[in-house]
C-alpha positions in Angstrom: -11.4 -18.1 -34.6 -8.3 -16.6 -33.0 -10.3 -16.2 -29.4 -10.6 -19.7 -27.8 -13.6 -18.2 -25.9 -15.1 -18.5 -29.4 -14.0 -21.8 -30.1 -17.2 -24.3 -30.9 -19.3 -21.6 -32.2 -20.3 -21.3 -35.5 -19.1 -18.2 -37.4 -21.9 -16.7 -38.5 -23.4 -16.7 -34.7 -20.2 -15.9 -33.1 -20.1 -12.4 -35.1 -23.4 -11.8 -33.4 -21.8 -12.5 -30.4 -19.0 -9.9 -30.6 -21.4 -7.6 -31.0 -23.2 -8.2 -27.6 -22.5 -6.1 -24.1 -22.9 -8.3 -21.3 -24.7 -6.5 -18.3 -23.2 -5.9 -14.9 -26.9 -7.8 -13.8 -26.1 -10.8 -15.8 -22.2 -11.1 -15.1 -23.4 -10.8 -11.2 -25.9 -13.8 -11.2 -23.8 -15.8 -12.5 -20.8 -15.5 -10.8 -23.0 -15.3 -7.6 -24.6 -18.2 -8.0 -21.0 -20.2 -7.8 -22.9 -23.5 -8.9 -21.3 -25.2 -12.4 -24.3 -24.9 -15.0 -23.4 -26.6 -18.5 -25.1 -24.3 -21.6 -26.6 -25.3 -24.6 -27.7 -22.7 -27.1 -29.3 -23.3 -30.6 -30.1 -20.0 -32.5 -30.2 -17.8 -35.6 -27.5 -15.9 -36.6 -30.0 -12.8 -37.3 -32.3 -11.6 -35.0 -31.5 -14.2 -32.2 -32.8 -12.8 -28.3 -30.4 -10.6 -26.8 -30.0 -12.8 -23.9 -29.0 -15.6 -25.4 -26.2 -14.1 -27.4 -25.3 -12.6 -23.6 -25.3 -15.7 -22.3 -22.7 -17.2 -24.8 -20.3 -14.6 -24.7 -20.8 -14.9 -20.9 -20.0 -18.8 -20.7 -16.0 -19.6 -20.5 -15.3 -16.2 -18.9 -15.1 -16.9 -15.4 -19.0 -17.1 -14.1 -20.2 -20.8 -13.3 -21.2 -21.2 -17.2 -19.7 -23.9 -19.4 -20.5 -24.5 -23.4 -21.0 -27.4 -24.4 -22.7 -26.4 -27.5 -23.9 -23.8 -29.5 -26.1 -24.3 -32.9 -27.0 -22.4 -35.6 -31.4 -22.7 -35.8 -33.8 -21.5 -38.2 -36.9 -22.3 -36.2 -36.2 -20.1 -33.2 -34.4 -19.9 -29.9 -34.3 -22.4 -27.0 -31.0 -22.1 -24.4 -30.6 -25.3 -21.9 -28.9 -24.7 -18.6 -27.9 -28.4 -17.4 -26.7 -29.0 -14.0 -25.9 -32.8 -12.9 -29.2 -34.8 -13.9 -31.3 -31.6 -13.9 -32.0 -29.2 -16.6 -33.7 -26.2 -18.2 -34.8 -25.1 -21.4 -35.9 -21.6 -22.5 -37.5 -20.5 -25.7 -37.8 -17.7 -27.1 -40.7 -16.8 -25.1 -38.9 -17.1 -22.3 -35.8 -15.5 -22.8 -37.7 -12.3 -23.4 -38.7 -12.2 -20.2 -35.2 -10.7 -19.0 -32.9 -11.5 -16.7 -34.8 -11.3 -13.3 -37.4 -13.9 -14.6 -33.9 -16.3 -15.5 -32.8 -15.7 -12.0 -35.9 -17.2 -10.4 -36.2 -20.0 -13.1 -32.2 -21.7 -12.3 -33.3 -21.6 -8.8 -36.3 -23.0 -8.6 -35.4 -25.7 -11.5 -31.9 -26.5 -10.8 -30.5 -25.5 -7.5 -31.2 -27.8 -4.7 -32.2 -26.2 -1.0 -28.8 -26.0 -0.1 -27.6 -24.7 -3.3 -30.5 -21.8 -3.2 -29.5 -21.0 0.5 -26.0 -20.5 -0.4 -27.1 -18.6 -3.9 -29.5 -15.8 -1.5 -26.9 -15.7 0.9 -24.3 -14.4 -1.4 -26.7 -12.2 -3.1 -27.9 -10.7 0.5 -24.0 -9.8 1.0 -23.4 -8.0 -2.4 -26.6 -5.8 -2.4 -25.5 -3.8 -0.1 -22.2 -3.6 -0.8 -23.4 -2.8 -4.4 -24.9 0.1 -3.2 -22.3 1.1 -0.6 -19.8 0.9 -3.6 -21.8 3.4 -5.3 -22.0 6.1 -2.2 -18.5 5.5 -1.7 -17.6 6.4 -5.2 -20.0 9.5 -5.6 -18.1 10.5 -2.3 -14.6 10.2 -4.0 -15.2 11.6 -7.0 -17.4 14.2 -5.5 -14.5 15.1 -2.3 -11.7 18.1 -3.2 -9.0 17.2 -1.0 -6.5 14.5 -1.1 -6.8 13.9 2.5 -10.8 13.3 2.4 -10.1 10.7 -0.4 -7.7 8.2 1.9 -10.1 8.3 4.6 -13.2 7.4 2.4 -11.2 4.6 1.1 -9.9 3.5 4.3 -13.9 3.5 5.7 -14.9 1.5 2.6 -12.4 -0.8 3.6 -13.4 -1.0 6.7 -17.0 -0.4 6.4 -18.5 -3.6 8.5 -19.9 -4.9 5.5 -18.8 -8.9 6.1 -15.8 -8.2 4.4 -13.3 -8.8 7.4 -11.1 -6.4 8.2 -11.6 -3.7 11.0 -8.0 -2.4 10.0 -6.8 -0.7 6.7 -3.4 1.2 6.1 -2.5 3.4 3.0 1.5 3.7 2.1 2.2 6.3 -0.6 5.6 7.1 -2.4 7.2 10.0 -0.5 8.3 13.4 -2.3 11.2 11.7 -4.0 9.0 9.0 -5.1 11.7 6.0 -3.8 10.3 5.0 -0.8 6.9 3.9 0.4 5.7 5.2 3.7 2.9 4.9 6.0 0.4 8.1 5.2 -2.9 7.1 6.7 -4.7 4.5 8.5 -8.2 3.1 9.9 -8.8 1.0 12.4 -8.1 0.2 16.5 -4.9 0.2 18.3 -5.5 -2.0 20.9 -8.6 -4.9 21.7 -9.6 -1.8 24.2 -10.4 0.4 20.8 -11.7 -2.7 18.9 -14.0 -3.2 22.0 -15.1 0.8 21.7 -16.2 0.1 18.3 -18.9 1.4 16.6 -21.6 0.6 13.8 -24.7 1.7 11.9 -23.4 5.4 11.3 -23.9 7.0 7.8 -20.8 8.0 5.5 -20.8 11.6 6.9 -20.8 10.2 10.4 -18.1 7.6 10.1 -15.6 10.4 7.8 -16.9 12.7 11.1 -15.6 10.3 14.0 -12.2 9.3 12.2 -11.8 12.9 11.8 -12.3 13.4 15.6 -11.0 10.1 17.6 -7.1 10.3 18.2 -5.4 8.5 15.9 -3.3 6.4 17.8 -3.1 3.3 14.9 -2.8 5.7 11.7 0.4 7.5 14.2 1.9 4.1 14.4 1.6 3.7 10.3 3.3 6.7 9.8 6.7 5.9 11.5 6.7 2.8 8.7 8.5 2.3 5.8 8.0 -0.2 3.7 10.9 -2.1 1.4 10.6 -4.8 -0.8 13.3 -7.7 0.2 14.5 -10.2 -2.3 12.2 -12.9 -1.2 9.7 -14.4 -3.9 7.9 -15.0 -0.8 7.5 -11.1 0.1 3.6 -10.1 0.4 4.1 -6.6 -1.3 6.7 -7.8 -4.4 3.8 -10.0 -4.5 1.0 -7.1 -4.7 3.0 -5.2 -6.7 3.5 -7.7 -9.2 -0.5 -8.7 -9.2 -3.0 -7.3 -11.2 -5.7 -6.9 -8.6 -5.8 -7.4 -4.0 -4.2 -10.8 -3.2 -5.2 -12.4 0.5 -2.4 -14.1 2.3 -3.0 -16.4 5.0 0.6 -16.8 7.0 1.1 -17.1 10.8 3.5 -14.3 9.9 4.6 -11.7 6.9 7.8 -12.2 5.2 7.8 -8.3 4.8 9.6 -7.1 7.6 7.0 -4.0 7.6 4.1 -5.7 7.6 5.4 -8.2 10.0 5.7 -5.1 12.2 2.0 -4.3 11.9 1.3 -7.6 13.0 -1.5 -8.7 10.9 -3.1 -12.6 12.2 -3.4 -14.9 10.1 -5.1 -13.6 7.1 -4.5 -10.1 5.6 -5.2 -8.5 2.5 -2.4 -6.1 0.6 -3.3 -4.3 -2.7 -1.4 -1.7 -5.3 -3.1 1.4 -6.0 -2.5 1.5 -9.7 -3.4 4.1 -12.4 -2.3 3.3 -15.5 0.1 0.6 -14.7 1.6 3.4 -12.3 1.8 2.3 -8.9 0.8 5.3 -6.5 1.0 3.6 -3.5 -0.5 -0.1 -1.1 -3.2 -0.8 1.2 -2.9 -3.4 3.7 -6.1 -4.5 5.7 -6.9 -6.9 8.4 -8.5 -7.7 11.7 -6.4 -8.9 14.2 -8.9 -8.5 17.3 -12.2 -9.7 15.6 -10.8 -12.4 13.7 -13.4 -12.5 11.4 -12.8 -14.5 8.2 -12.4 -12.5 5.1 -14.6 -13.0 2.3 -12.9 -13.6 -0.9 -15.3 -12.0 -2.6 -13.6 -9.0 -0.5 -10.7 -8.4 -3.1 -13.5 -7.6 -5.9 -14.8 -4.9 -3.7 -11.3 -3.9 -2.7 -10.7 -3.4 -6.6 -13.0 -1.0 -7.2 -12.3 1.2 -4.6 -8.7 1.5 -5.0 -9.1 1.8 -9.0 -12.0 4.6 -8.2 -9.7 6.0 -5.4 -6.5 6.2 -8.2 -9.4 8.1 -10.8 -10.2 10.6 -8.0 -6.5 11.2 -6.9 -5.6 12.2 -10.5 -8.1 13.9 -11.3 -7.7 15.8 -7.8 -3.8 16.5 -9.3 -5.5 17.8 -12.5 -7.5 20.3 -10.5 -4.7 21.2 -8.3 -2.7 21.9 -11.1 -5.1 23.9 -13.1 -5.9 25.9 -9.8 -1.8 26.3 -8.9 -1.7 27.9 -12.6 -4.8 30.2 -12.1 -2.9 31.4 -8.9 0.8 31.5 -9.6 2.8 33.4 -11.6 4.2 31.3 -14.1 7.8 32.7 -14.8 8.7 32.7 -10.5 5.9 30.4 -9.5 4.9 33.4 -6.8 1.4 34.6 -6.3 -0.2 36.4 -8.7 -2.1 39.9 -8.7 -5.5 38.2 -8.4 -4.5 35.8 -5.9 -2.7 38.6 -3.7 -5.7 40.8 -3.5 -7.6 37.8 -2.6 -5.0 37.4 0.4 -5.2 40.8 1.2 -8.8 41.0 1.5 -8.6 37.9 4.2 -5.6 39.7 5.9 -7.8 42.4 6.5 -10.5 40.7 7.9 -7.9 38.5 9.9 -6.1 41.4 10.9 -9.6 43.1 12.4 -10.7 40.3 14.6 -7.1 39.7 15.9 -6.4 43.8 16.2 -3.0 43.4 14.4 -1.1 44.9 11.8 -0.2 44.2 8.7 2.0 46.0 6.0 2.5 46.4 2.0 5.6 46.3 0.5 6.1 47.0 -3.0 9.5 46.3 -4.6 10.7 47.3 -8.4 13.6 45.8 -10.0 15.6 48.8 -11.2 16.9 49.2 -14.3 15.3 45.9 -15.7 15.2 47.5 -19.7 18.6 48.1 -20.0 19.4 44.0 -19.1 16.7 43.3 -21.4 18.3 45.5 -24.0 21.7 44.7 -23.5 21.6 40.5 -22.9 18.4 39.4 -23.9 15.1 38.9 -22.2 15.9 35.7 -21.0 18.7 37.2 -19.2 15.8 39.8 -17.9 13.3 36.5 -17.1 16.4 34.7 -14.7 16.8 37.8 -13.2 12.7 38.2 -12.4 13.5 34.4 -10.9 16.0 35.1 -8.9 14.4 37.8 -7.3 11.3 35.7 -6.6 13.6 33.2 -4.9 15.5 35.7 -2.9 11.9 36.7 -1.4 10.3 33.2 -1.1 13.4 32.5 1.4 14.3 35.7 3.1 10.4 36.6 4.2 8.6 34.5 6.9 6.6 31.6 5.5 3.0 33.1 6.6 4.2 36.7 4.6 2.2 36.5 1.4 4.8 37.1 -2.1 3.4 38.2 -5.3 4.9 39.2 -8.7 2.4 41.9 -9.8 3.5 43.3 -13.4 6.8 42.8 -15.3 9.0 43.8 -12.8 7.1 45.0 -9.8 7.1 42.6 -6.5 4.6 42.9 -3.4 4.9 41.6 0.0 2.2 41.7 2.6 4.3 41.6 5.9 1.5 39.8 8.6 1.3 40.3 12.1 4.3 43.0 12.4 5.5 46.8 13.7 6.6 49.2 12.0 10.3 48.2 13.2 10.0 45.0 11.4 8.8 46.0 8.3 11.8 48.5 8.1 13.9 45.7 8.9 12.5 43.3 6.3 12.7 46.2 3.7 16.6 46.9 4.8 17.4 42.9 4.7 16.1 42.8 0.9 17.4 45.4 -0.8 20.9 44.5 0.9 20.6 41.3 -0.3 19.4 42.2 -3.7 23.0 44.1 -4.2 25.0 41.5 -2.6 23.1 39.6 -5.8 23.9 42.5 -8.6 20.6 43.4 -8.4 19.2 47.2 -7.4 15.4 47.1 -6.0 13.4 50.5 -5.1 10.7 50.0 -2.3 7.9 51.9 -1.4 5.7 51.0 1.6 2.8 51.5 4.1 1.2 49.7 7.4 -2.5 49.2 8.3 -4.3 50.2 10.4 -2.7 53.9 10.9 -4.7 57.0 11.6 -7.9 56.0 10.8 -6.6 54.8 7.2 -8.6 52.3 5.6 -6.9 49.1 3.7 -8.2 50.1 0.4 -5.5 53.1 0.5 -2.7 50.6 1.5 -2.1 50.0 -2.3 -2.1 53.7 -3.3 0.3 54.7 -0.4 2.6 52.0 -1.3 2.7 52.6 -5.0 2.9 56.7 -4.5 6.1 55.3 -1.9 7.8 53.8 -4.5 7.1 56.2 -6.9 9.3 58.6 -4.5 12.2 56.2 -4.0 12.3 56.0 -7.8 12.4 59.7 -8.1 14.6 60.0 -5.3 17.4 57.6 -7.6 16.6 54.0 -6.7 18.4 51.7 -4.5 16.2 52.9 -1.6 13.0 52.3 0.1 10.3 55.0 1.2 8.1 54.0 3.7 4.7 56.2 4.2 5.4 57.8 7.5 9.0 57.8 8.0 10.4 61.4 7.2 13.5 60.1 5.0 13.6 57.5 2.5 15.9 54.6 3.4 19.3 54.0 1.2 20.4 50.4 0.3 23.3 49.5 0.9 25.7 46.5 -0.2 26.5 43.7 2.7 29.6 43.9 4.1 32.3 41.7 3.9 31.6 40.0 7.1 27.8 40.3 7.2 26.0 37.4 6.2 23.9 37.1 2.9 21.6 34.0 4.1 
């Protein structure tokens, strides 16, 4: 057989083998348990107890079983669990009784008191952090913003479940995706904070009071960078280069930024990984408790960070799918759905504040004829550029949409009736200085009593007039004469 793990068993049982799941129950007793048991199996080929076939492919893969044999029988099942001069043997019988009744047989046949103690110990430290695990997934899974997902991370880490560490910090690439830099962080500043400390609150409570305490250690993370020296001996080449959370115990970090976080002696550091993509490290310790860490720690620590990689893409997935639904997908501006939407809470915005608002609409003159004469591609770079020259000539809380083909609308927030003439002036200059001929049409809420729903309609019969009138000119609802466009001059600034 080509997998040593197989190696000793007899063919025709080890097929049966292959064909066995072992359970998350079974894999967990036996690693728990961290006492070296020698196995024996003898059993059919066909129709042999589930749980023994589990228990072979169990043994060899790092849980405290060892083979030592493994027999074909045609008289039935029996397993023997040896441990120094004391053993156990299970029929048949036995075996079906599952996994619980197994539990209590190695420990009250093989296991001395010591052994035992140590044995419930270890299982009174993972229950709970089983089923913290499990709320702290639901919760990242469940959560729809990116920022939500670090700090559930950062509380698992941190989550005073005998894991030791009070601290956790999460580096992320930056936008250019070449240097990793300090984005979030749990834990206290100062032995003052660690003093301050608190326990016993739910999930809800402990996202609630990171959410609400100053965060004086997550703002010292943030003015980090890390880099990666040439060192063999650097702690995030290291975790980087690892398939899972290493623990380093070093009176000091080679890094020279975790060194500047200065960890004690012990300190955890781990990649967040999806699909052999690194998105980003965690580092965690407890420099004021000085509590050892478990090393049990870095299984926990895996889950989370592989859970918390899941969530993040799928969180990207959704953004993107959402960004599309929104966006125009030729200049990337709003579209006609989403600028309503806007508009709607403009207006309510707009009520309870007792500002004004106004609608511009813009067209892009003469758009056929460029179509006709160089292509529609020609036509689509021209839509883009006019989407650009609005994204950066309009203030960054104005709302941009492209509506139809080649129809534009700006709501202009919080303004006067001065401004909006302005705005209207400053983009149909620049649109020449580009090539490029706009008509504009335009009204501003509230005005005599008007209500927003007309906003649209006075806007769209004001460009209808500046159309008429012979392009290159806004008409804003109100003013007496339409506005002509004119190109910059020589010495007038087009940015």
């Amino acid at each position: 057989m080509s997998d040593p793990a197989f190696s000793g068993i007899p063919e025709a049982l080890a097929t049966a083998v292959r064909a066995v799941d072992v359970p998350h129950d079974l894999r967990t007793l036996f690693e728990r348990l961290a006492v070296p048991l020698a196995l024996e199996v003898e059993a059919p080929a066909e129709d042999a107890p589930p749980l023994a076939l589990q228990l072979l492919r169990l043994a060899g893969h790092g849980s405290s079983l060892r083979l030592v044999g493994a027999r074909m029988s045609a008289a039935g099942s029996k397993v023997r669990f040896i441990h120094g001069m004391k053993d156990l043997v299970l029929g048949t019988a036995e075996l079906a009784e599952g996994i619980p009744a197994l539990a209590r047989r190695v420990a009250q046949s093989l296991l001395d008191v010591d052994e035992a103690a140590g044995a419930l110990e270890r299982f009174a430290r993972e229950s709970p952090r089983q089923e913290a695990l499990r709320r702290l997934t639901r919760a990242m899974l469940e959560t729809g913003s990116i920022d939500r997902l670090r700090t559930i991370l950062l509380i698992g880490m941190t989550s005073g479940l005998a894991l030791g560490f009070s601290r956790a910090a999460l580096f992320v690439y930056d936008e250019d995706g070449r240097a990793l830099v300090g984005e979030s962080a749990i834990g206290p500043a100062d032995a003052a904070e660690a003093g301050r400390a608190t326990t016993g609150l739910s999930l809800e409570q402990r996202i609630a009071e990171v959410e609400t305490t100053e965060p004086r250690y997550e703002n010292f993370v943030r003015t980090i960078a890390v880099d990666v020296t040439t060192d063999p001996r650097d702690e995030i080449g290291q975790a980087l280069a690892a398939s899972g959370p290493l623990l380093f115990s070093r009176e000091r970090p080679m890094n020279p930024a975790l060194a500047a976080l200065e960890p004690p002696g012990e300190f955890l550091v781990a990649a967040i990984r999806l699909r052999d993509k690194v998105l980003g490290i965690v580092v965690a310790d407890d420099p004021y408790g000085r509590a050892p860490i478990d090393p049990q720690a870095r299984e926990f620590i895996g889950f989370l960070l592989d859970t918390a990689a899941l969530a993040s893409e799928n969180l990207r997935l959704r953004e993107s799918v959402e960004t599309l639904a929104r966006h125009d997908e030729l200049t990337g501006l709003f579209n006609r759905r989403e600028f309503e939407t806007r508009m709607a809470d403009e207006q309510s915005r707009a009520q309870r504040l007792g500002s004004q608002c106004a609608l511009l609409l813009f067209d892009v003159d003469y758009l056929q004829r460029v179509n006709l004469a160089r292509g529609h591609k020609a036509g689509d770079e021209l839509l883009q550029q006019v989407g650009v020259m609005l994204r950066s000539t309009l203030r960054s809380h104005d709302i941009v949409a492209r509506l139809t083909g080649d129809a534009f609308a700006v709501l202009v927030t919080d303004t006067t009736h001065e401004q909006v003439l302005a705005i209207a002036r400053r983009v149909g200059t620049l649109g020449l200085g580009m090539g490029i001929s706009l008509s504009a049409g335009g009204s501003l809420w509230p005005r005599d009593n008007h209500e927003m729903s007309v906003l649209f309609s006075e806007a769209e019969a004001a460009l209808i007039d500046a159309k008429r009138g012979g392009r290159g000119r806004a008409v804003i609802e109100g003013d007496e004469a339409p506005m002509l466009f004119e190109p910059p001059s020589d010495d007038e600034p087009l940015d």
